[in-house]
C-alpha positions in Angstrom: 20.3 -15.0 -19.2 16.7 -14.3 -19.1 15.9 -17.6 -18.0 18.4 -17.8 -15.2 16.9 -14.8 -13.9 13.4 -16.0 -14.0 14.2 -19.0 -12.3 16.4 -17.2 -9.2 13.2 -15.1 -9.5 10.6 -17.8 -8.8 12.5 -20.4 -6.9 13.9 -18.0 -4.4 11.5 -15.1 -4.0 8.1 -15.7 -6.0 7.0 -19.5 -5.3 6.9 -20.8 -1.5 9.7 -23.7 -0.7 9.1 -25.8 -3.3 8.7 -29.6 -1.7 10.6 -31.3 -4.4 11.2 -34.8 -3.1 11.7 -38.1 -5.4 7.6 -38.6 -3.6 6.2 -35.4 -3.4 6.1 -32.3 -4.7 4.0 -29.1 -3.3 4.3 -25.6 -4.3 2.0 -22.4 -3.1 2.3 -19.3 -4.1 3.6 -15.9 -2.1 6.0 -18.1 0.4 5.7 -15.5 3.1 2.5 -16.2 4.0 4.7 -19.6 6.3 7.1 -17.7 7.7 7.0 -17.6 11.6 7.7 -13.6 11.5 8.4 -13.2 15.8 11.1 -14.5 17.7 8.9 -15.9 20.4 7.5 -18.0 18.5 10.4 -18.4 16.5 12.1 -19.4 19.6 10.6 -22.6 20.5 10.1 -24.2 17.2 7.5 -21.5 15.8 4.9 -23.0 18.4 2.0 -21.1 18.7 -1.5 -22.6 18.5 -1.7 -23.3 22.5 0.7 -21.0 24.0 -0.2 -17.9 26.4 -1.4 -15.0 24.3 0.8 -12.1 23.0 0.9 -9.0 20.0 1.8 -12.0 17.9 -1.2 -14.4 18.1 -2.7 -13.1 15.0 -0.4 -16.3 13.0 -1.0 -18.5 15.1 -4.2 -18.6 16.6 -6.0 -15.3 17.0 -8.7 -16.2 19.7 -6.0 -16.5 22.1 -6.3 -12.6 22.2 -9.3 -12.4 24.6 -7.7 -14.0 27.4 -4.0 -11.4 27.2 -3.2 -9.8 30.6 -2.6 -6.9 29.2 -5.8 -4.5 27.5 -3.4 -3.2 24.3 -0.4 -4.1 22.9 1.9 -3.0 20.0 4.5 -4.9 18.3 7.3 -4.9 15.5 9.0 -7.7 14.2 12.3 -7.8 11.5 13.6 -11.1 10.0 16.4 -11.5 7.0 15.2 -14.4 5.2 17.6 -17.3 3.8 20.6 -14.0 4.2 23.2 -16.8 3.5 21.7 -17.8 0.0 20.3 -14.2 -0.9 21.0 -10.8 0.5 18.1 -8.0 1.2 15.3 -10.5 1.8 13.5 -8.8 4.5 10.6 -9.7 6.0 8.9 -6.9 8.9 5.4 -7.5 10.4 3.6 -4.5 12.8 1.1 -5.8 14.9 -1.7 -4.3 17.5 -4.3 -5.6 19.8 -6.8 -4.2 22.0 -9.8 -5.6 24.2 -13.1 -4.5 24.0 -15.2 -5.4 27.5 -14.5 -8.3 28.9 -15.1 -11.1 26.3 -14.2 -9.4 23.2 -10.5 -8.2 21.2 -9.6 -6.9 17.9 -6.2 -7.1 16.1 -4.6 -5.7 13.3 -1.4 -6.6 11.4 0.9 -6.0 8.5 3.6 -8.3 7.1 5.7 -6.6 4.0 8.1 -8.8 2.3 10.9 -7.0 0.5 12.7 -8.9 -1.9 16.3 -7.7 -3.7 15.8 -5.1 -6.7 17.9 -5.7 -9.4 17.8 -4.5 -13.3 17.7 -6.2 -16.4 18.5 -4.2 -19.8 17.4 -1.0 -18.2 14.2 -2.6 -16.5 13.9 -2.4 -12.9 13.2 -5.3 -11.0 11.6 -4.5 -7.6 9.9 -7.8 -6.4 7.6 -7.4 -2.4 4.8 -9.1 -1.1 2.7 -7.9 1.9 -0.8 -8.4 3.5 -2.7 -6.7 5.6 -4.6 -8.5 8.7 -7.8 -7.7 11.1 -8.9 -10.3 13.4 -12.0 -10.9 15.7 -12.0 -12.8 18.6 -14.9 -13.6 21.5 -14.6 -15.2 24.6 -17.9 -17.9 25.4 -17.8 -18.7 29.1 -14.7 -19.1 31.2 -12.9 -20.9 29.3 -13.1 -21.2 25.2 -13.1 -18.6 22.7 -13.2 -18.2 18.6 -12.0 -16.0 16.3 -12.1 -14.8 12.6 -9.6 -13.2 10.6 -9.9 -11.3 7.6 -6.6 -11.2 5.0 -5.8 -8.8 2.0 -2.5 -10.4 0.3 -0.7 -8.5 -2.7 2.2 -9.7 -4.6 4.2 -7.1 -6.4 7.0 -8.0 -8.7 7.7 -5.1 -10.7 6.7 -4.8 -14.2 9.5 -6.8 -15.8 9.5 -7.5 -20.0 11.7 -10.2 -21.4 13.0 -11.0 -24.7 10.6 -13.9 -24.3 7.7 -11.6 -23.9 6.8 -12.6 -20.2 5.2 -10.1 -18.1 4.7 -10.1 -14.5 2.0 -7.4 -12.8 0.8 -7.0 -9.5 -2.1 -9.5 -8.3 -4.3 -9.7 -5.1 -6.3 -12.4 -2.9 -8.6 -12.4 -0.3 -8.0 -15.4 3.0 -9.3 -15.6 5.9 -8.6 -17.5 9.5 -10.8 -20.0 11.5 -9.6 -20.9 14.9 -10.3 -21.8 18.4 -8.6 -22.0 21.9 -9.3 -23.7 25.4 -7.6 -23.0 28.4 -8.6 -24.5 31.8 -6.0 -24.1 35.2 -5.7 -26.7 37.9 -4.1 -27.0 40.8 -0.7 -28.6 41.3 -0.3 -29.1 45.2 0.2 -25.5 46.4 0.9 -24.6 42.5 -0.9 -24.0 39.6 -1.2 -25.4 36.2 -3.0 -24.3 33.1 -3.4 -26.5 30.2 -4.3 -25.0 26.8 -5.1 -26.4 23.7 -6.0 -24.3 20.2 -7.0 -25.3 16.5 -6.0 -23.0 14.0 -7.3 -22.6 10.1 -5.2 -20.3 8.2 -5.2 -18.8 4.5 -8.4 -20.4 3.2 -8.7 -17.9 0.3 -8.8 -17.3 -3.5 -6.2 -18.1 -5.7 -3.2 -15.6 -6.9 -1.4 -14.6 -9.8 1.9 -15.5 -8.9 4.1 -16.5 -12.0 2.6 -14.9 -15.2 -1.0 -13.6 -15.9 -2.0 -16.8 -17.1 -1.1 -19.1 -13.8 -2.6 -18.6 -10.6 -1.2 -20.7 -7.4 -3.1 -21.4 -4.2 -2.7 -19.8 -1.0 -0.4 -21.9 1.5 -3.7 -22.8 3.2 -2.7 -24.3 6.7 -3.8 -26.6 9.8 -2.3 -26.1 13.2 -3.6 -27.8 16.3 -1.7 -27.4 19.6 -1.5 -28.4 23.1 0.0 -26.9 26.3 0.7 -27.1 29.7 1.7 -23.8 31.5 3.2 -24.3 35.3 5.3 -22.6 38.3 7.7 -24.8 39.4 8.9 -22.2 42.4 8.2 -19.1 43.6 8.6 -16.4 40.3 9.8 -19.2 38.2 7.5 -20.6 35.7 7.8 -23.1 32.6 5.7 -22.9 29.3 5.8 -26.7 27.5 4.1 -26.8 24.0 3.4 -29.5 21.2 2.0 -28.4 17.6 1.1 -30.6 14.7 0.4 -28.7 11.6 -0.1 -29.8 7.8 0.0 -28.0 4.8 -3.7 -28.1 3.0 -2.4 -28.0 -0.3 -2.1 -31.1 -2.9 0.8 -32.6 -4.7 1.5 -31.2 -8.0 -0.1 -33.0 -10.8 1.1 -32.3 -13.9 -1.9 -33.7 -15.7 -4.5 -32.0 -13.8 -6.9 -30.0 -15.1 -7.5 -26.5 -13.7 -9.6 -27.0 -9.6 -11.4 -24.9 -7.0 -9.5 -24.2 -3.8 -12.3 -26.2 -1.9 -11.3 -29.6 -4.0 -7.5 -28.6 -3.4 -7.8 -28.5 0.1 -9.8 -31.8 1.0 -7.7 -33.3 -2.0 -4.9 -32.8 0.3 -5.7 -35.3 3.0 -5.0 -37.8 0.0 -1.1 -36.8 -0.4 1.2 -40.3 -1.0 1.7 -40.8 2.7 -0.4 -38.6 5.1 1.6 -38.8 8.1 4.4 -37.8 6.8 3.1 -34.4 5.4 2.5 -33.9 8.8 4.7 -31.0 10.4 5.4 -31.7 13.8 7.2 -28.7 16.9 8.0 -28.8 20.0 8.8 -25.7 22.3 9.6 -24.7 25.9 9.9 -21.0 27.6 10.9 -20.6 31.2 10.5 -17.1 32.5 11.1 -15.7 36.0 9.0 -13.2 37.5 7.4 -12.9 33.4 10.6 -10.3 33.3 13.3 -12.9 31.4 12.4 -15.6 29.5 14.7 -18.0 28.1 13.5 -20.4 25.1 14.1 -23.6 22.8 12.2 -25.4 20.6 12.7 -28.0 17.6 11.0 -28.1 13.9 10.8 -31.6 12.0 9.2 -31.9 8.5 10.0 -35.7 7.1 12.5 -35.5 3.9 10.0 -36.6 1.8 7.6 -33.1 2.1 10.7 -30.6 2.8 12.9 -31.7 5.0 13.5 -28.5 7.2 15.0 -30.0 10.9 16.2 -27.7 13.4 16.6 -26.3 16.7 15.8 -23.0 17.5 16.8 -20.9 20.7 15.3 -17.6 22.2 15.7 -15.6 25.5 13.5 -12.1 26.2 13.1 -9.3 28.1 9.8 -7.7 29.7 10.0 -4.5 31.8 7.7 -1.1 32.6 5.6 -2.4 29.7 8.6 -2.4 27.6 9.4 -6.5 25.2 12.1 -7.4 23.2 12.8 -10.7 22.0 15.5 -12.5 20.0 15.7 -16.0 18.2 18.1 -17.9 16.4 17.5 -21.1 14.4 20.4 -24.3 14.0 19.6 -26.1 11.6 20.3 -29.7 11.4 21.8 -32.4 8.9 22.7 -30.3 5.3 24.8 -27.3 6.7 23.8 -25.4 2.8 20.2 -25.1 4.0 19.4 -21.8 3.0 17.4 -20.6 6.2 20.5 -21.5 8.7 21.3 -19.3 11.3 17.5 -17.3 10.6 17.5 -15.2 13.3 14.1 -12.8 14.8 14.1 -9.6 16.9 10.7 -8.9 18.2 10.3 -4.8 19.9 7.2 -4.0 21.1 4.9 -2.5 23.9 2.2 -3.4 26.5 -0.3 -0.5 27.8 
C-alpha cells in the first residue's frame, strides 16, 4: 500500500512527465515549472517567445515587457491539471507588470501548484509547489531589449512517515531567466507588418530535493527561440503568426552516473541519442479585430521518442475598457487516455 502511494505520489504530482521511451528517458523535478499557466498562450500551442507582449510574458520571454502598449497590467490565471487522471490538481499564477520611463519594466509573478491531500494511517498528506518571480527588462535602441529574471521555487509535500521509514520535507531552489527579443515593422503596401523574433533561457538554477532528503533533481532548465510575423490584413482586422522551437536542457537518465553539476547537465544535454528529435517544435496564430476579440489556434508536437505530447489547442478572448479574459482548450491527438486532454485555461486580468 505504501508503495502504491509513493509511486501515484511521484509519477503524478512530484516528478515532471517522465519521458519514458524505449530511447530516452528524462525526468526533472517540480513539473510545474513547464506548464504553459495562460490561455493565450495556451491557445496557440503555448507560443510565446516572439509574440506581442502581455501580463503573461514573464514564461515566456520577459524582455518583451518594455515594448507593451499599456504602462501596468494585472493578471490571474487558473488551470486543472490532467483533471481526467487526477482530481484537485490546480495550478493558479498572479502576475503584474509596470514600466518605468521609457526603456525600462519590472514584473512580478506567483505560480502555486496545489496537489490533492489525502491521509495515510492518520498522516496528512498535503503535497503544493509554488514560486515566486521578479523580472528586469531594458530596452537598447528602437528595437532590441533584454531581460533578467530572478526565481524562488519551493516544493512542499507534507511531512509524510512510512512504514518504510521515508520522509519527505520541504526543499527550495534558486533559477533564474536569460532572454532577448527583436522586433522591427515594415510596410506592407498601405499596411503594416512587424516581425519579431525572441530567445528565451529559463530555470538555469540549483538543484532540489524532490523525492527524499537524499536525492535532488534538476530544475526543468529550458530553451525557447521564436519567430513572428504580426500584420493587418484589413481595416481593424489583424493576424498574429508565430513559430517556437524549444528543447529541454536536461540529460537522459543514466543510471550509472555518478552525482554532476547543473552546468555539465545542461551542455550534456546537446548530446541526448538523437538531438533533433528532443526538439519541441509549436505553431500558433491569433486574429483579433479592433484588439477587442481575438480568436486563436495553435498545435504542439514533441516526437514519441522524448514524450510524445501532440495536440491542437483553440482560444478566443475578449478586451474591453481595460478589462481581458481569455479561454483555451487543448485536443489532443493520437492516444485519447493522455492524461492532459481537454486541459483547458481561463486567463482574468486588467490593463491601466
Amino acid at each position: 500500500m505504501y508503495k502504491l502511494v509513493l509511486i501515484i505520489v511521484v509519477v503524478c504530482i512530484v516528478s515532471r512527465e517522465t519521458v519514458a521511451q524505449e530511447r530516452a528517458v528524462v525526468s526533472t523535478a517540480v513539473p510545474f515549472l513547464g506548464i504553459t499557466p495562460d490561455a493565450r498562450g495556451g491557445g496557440m500551442g503555448e507560443v510565446g517567445a516572439a509574440t506581442s507582449p502581455d501580463v503573461y510574458s514573464m514564461y515566456y520571454n520577459a524582455a518583451k515587457y518594455v515594448f507593451a502598449n499599456h504602462k501596468t497590467g494585472v493578471a490571474f490565471g487558473y488551470l486543472p491539471w490532467m483533471r481526467h487522471l487526477i482530481s484537485g490538481q490546480n495550478l493558479y499564477t498572479l502576475n503584474a507588470y509596470s514600466l518605468v520611463g521609457g526603456r525600462q519594466a519590472i514584473a512580478l509573478g506567483v505560480r502555486l501548484f496545489q496537489g490533492k491531500s489525502f491521509s495515510l494511517d492518520e498522516e496528512k498528506f498535503s503535497p503544493s509547489d509554488y514560486a515566486i518571480d521578479m523580472a528586469y527588462s531594458r530596452r537598447f535602441g528602437s528595437s532590441f531589449s533584454a531581460a533578467l529574471t530572478l526565481r524562488y521555487v519551493h516544493t512542499r509535500l507534507g511531512k509524510l512517515k512510512t512504514g518504510e521509514s521515508l520522509e519527505f520535507d520541504p526543499s527550495g531552489a534558486m533559477a533564474f531567466d536569460v532572454s532577448c527579443y527583436y522586433k522591427r515593422p515594415f510596410a506592407w503596401g498601405k499596411r503594416g507588418i512587424i516581425w519579431g523574433t525572441g530567445l528565451n533561457l529559463s530555470n538555469l538554477g540549483t538543484k532540489i530535493a524532490s523525492f527524499t532528503e537524499k536525492k535532488e533533481g534538476f530544475l526543468p532548465a529550458y530553451l525557447r527561440l521564436g519567430t513572428s510575423l504580426e500584420m493587418e490584413i484589413a481595416d481593424k482586422h489583424s493576424l498574429l503568426l508565430a513559430l517556437d522551437l524549444g528543447k529541454l536542457l536536461v540529460k537522459e537518465y543514466d543510471p550509472e552516473a555518478g552525482d554532476e553539476g547543473v552546468l555539465k547537465n545542461v551542455f550534456g544535454s546537446f548530446g541526448n541519442s538523437d538531438f533533433l528529435k528532443s526538439v519541441v517544435w509549436q505553431l500558433g496564430v491569433e486574429y483579433n479585430w479592433q484588439k477587442v476579440l481575438f480568436a486563436r489556434a495553435g498545435y504542439f508536437h514533441e516526437s514519441e521518442d522524448y514524450g510524445d505530447r501532440r495536440y491542437f489547442t483553440l482560444g478566443t478572448g475578449g478586451h474591453y475598457a481595460g478589462w481581458m479574459l481569455d479561454f483555451s482548450y487543448l485536443i489532443a491527438t493520437g492516444d485519447n487516455d493522455v492524461p492532459y486532454k481537454g486541459t483547458f485555461r481561463l486567463s482574468l486580468g486588467y490593463h491601466f
